[in-house]
N, CA, C and O atoms as a MOPAC input file, in Angstrom:
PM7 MOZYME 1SCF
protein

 N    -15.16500 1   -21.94000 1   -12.34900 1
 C    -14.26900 1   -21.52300 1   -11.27700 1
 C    -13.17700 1   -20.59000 1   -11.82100 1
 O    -13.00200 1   -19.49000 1   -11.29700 1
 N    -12.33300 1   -21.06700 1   -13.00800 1
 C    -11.73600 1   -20.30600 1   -13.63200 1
 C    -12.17600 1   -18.77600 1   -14.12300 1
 O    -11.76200 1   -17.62700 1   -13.96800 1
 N    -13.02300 1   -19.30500 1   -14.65800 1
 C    -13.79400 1   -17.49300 1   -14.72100 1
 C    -13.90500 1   -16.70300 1   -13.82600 1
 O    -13.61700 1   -15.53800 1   -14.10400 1
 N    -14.35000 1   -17.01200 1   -12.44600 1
 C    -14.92100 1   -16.18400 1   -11.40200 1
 C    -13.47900 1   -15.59600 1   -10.72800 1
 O    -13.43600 1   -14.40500 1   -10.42100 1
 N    -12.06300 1   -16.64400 1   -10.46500 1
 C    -10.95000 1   -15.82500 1   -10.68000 1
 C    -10.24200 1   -15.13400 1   -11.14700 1
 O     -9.46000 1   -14.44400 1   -10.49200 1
 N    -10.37000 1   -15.12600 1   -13.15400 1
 C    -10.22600 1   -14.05900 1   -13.94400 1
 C    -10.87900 1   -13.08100 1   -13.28500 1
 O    -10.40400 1   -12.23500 1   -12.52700 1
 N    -12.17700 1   -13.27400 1   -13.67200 1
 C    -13.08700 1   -11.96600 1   -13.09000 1
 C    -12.36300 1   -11.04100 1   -12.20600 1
 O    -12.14600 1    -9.85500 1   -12.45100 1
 N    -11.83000 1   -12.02300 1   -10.61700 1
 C    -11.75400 1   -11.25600 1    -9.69500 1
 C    -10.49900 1   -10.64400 1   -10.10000 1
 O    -10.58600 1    -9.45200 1    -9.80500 1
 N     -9.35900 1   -10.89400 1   -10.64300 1
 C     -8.41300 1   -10.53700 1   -11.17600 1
 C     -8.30600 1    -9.69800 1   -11.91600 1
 O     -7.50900 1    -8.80200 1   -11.63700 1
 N     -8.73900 1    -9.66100 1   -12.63400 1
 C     -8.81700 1    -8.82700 1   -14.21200 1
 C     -8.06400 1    -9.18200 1   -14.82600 1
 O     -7.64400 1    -8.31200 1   -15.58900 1
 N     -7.51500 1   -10.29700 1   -14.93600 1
 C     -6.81000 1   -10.94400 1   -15.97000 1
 C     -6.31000 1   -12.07300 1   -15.71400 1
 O     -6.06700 1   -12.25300 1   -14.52100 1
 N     -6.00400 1   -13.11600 1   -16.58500 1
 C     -5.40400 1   -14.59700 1   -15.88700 1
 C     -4.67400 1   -14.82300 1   -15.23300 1
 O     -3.66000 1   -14.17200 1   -15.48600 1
 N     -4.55200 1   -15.58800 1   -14.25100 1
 C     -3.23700 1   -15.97700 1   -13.10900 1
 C     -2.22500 1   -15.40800 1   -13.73700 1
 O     -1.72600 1   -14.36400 1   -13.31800 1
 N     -1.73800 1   -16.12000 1   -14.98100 1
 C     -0.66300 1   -15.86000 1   -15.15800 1
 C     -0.16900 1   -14.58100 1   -15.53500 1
 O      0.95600 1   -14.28800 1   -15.12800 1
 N     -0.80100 1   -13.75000 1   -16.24600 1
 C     -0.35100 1   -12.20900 1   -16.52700 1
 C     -0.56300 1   -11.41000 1   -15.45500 1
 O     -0.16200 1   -10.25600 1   -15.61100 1
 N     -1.18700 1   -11.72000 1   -14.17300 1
 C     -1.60700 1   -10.75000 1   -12.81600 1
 C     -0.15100 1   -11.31300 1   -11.90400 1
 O      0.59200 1   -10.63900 1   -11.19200 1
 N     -0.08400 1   -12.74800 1   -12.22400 1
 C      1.42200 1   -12.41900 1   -11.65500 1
 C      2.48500 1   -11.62100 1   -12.10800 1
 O      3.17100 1   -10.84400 1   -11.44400 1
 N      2.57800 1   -11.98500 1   -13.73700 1
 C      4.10400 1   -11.46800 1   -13.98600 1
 C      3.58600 1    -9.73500 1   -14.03500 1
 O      4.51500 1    -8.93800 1   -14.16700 1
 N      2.16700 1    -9.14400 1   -13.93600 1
 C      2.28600 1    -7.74000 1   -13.52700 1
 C      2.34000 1    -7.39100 1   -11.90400 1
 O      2.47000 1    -6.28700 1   -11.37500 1
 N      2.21800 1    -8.51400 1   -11.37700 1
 C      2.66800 1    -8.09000 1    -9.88400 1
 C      4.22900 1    -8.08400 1    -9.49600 1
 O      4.85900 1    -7.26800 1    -8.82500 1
 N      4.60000 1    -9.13300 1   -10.06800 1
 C      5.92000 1    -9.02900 1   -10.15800 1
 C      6.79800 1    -7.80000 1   -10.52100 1
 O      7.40900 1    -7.23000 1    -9.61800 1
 N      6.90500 1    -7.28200 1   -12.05800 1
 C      6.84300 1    -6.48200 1   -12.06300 1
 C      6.56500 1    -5.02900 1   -11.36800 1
 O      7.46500 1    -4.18900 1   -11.38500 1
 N      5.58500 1    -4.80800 1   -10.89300 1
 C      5.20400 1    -3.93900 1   -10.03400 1
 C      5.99600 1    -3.76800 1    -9.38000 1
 O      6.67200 1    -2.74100 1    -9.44400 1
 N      6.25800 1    -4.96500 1    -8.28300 1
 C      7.30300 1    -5.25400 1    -7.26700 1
 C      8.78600 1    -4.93500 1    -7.08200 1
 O      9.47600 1    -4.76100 1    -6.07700 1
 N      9.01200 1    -4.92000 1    -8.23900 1
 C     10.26000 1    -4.75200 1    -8.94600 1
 C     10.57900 1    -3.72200 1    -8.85600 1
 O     11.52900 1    -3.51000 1    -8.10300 1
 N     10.01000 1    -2.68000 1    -9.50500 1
 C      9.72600 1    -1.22300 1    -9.35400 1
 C      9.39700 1    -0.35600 1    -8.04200 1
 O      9.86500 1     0.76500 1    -7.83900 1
 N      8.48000 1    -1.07400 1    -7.14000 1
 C      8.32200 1    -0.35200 1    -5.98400 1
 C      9.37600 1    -0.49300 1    -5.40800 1
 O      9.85500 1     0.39200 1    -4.69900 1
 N     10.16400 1    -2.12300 1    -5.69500 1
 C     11.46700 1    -2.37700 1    -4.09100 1
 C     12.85000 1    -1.39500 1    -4.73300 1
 O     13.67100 1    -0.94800 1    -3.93200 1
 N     12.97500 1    -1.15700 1    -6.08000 1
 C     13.89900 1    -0.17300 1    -6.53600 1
 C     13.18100 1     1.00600 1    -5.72300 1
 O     13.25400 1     0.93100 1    -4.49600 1
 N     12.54000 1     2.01400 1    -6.24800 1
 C     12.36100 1     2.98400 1    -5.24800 1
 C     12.71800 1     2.95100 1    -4.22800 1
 O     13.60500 1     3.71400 1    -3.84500 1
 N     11.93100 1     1.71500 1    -3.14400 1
 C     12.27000 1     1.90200 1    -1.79300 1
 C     13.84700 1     1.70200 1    -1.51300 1
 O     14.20200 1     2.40400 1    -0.56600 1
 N     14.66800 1     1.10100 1    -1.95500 1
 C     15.66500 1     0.83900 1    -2.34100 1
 C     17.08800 1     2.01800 1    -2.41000 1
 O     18.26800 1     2.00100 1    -2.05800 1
 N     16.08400 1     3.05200 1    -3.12700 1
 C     17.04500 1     3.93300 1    -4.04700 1
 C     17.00900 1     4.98100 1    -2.41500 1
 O     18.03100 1     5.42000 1    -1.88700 1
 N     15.30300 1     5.23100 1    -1.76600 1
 C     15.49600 1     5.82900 1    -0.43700 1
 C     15.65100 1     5.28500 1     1.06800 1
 O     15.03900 1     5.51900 1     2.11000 1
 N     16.88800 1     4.33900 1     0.68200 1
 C     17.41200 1     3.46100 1     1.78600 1
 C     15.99800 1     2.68600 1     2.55300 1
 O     16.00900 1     2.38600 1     3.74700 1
 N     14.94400 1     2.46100 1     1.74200 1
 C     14.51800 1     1.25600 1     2.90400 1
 C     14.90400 1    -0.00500 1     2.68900 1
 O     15.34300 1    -0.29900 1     1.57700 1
 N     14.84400 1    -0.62400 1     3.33900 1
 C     15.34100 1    -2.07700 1     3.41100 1
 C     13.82300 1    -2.62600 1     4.25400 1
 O     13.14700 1    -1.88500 1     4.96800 1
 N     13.56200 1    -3.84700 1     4.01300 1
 C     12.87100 1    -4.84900 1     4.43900 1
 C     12.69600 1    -4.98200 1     6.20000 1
 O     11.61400 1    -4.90900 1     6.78300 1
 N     13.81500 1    -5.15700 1     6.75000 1
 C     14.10700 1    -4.90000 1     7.80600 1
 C     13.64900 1    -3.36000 1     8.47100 1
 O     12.97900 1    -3.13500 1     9.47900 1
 N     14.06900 1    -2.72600 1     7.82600 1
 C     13.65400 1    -1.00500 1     8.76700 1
 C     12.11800 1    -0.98400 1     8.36100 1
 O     11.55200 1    -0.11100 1     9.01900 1
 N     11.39000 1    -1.54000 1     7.63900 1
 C     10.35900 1    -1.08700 1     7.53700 1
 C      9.43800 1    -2.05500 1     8.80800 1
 O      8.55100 1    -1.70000 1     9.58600 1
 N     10.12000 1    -3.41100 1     8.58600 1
 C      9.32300 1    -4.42800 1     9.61900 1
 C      9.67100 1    -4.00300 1    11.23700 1
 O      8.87400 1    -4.35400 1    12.10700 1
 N     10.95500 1    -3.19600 1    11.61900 1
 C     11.42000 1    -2.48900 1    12.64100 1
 C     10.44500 1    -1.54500 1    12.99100 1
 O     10.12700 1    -1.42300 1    14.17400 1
 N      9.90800 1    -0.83500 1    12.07900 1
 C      9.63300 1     0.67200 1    12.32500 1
 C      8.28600 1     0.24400 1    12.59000 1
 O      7.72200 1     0.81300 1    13.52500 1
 N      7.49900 1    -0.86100 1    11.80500 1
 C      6.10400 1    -1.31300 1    12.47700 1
 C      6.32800 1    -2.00300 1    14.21000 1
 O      5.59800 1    -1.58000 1    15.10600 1
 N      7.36500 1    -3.03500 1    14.49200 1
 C      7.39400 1    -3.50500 1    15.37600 1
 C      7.79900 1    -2.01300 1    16.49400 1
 O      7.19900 1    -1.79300 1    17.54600 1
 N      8.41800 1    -1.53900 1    16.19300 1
 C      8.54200 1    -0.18800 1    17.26500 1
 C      7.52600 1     0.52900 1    17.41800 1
 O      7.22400 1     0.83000 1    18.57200 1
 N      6.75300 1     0.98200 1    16.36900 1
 C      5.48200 1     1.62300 1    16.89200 1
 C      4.23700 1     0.37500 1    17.70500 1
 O      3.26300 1     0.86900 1    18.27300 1
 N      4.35000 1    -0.74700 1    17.68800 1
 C      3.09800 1    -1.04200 1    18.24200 1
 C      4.48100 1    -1.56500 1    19.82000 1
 O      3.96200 1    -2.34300 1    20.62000 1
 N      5.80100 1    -1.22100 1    20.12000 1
 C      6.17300 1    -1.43700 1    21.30400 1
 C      5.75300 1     0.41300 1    21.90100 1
 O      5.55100 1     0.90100 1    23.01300 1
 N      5.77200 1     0.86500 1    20.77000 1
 C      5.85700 1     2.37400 1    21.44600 1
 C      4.62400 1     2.51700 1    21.93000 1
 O      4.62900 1     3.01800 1    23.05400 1
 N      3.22000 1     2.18200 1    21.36600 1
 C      1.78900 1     1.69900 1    21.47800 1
 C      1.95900 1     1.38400 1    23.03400 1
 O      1.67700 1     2.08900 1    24.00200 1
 N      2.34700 1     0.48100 1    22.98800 1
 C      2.61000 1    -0.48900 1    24.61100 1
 C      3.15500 1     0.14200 1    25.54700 1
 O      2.22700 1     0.50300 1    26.27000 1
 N      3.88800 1     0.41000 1    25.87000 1
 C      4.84700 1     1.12800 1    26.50800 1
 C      4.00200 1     2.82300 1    26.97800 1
 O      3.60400 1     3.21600 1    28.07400 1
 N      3.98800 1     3.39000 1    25.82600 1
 C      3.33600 1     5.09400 1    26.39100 1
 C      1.80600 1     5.07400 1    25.91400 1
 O      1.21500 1     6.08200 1    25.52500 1
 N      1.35300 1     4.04200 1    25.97800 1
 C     -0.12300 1     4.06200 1    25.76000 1
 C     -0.77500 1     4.51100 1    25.08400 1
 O     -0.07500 1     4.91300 1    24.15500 1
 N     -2.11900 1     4.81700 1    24.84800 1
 C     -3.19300 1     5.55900 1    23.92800 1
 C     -2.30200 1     6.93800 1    23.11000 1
 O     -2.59300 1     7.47500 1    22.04100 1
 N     -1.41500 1     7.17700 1    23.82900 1
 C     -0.81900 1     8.19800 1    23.42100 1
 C     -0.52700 1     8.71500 1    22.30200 1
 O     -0.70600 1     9.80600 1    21.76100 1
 N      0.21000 1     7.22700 1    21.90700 1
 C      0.88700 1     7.21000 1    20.91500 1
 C     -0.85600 1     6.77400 1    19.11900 1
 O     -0.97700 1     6.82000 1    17.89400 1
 N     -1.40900 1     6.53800 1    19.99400 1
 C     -2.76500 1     6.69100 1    18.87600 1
 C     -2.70000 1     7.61100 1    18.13300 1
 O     -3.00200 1     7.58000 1    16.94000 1
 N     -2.19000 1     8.78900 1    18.90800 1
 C     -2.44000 1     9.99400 1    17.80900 1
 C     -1.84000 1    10.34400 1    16.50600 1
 O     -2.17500 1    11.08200 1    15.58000 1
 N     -0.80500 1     9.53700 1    16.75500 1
 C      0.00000 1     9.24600 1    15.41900 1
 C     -0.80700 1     8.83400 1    13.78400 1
 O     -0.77000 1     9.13600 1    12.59100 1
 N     -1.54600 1     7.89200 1    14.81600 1
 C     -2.65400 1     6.76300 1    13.58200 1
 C     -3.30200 1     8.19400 1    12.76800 1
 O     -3.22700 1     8.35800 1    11.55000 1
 N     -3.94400 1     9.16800 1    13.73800 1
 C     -4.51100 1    10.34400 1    12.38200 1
 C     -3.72200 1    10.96900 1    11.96200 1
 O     -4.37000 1    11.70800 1    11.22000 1
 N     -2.62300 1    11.27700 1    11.86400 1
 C     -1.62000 1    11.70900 1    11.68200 1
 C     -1.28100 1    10.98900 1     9.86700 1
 O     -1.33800 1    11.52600 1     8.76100 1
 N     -0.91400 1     9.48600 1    10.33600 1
 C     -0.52400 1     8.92100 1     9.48000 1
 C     -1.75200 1     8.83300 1     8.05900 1
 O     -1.51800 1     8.89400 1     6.85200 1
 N     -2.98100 1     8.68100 1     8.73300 1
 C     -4.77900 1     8.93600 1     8.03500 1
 C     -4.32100 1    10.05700 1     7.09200 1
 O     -4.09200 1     9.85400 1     5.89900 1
 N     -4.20600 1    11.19700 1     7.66500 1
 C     -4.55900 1    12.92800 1     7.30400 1
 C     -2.94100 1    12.35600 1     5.80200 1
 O     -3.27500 1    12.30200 1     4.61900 1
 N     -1.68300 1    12.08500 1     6.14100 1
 C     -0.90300 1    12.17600 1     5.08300 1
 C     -1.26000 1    10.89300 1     3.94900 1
 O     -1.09400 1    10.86800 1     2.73000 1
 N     -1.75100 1     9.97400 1     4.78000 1
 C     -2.32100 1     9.27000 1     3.35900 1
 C     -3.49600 1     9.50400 1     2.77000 1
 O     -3.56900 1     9.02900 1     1.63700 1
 N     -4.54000 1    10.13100 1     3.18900 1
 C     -5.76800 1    10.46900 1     2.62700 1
 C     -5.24300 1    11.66100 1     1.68800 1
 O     -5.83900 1    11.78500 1     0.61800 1
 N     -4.09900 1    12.63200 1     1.99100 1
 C     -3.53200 1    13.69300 1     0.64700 1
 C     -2.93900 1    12.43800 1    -0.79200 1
 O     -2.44900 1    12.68300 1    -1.89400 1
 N     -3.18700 1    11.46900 1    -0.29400 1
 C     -2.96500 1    11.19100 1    -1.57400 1
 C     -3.53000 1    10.20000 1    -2.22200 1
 O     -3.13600 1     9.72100 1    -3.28600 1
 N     -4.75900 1     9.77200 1    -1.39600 1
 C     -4.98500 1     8.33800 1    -1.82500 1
 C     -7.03200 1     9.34700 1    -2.31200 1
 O     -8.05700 1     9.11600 1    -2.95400 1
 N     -6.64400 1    10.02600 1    -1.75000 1
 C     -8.62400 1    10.81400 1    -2.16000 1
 C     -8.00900 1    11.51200 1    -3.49200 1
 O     -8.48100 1    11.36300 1    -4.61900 1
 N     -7.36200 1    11.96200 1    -3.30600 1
 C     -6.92400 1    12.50000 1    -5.09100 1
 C     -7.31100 1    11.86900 1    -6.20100 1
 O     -8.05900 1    12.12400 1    -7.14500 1
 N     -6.40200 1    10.69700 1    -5.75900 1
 C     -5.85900 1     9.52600 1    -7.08100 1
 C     -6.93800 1     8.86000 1    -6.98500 1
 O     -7.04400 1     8.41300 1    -8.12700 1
 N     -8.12800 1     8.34900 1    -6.19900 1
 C     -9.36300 1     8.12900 1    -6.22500 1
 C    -10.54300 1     8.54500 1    -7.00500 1
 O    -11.24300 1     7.88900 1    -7.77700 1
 N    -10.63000 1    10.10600 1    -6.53800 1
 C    -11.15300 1    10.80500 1    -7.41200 1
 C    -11.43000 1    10.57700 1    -8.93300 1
 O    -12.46300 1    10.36800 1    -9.56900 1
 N     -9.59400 1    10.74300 1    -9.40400 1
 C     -9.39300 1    10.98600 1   -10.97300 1
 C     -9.88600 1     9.73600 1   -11.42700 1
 O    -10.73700 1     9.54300 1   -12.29500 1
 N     -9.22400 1     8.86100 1   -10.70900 1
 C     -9.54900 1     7.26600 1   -11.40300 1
 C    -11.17100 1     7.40700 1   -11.54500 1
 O    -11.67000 1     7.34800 1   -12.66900 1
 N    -11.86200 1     7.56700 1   -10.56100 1
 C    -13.53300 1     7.05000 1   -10.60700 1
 C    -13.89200 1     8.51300 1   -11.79200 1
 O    -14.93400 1     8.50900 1   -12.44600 1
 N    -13.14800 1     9.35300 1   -11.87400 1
 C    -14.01100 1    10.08300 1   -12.77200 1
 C    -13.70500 1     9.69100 1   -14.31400 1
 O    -14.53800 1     9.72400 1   -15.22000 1
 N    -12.16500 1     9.26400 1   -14.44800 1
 C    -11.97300 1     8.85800 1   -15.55400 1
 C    -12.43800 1     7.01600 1   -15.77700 1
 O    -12.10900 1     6.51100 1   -16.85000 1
 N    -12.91400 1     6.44600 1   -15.11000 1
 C    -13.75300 1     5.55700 1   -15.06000 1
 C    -15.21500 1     5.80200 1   -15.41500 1
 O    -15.90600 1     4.97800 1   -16.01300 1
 N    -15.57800 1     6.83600 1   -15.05800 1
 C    -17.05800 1     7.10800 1   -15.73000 1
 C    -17.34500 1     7.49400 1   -17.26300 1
 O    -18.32600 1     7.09500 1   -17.88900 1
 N    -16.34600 1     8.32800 1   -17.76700 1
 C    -15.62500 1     8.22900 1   -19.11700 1
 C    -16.20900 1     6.82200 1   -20.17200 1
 O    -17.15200 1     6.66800 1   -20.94900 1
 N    -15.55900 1     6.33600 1   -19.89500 1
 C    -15.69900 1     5.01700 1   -20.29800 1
 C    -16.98700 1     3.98900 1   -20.78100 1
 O    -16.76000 1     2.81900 1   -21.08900 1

């Protein structure tokens, strides 16, 4: 059992926490440093699915919107990784 959670992990409970932690640490400074707070971010989801409600399908169009600026960065960094993964 232990193994098959390493596995899924890539490393033992305990070092996948203290690197999540970590991680964490680092992302909430950033968000931090460009005024988000916890609150505006859980706001800004709860407002778009009232804005959803309210002006209808409309507001869908946003969703590719939001697609098209995260796919500039998430097909990139995809890319490099799987090519520098083949490397290996």
């Amino acid at each position: 059992m232990a193994d098959g959670v390493n596995r899924f992990l890539g490393d033992s409970i305990g070092r996948t926490i203290i690197k999540l932690i970590v991680v964490c640490l680092i992302v909430g400074f950033v968000l931090a440093f460009f005024g988000f707070t916890p609150d505006n971010i859980v706001d800004t989801i709860r407002y778009y699915f009232l804005d959803l409600w309210y002006n209808g399908f409309q507001a869908l169009g946003r969703v590719g919107d939001y697609l098209l600026l995260g796919a500039i960065i998430v097909v990139p960094v995809f890319i490099v990784l799987r090519l520098l993964s083949i490397r290996r």
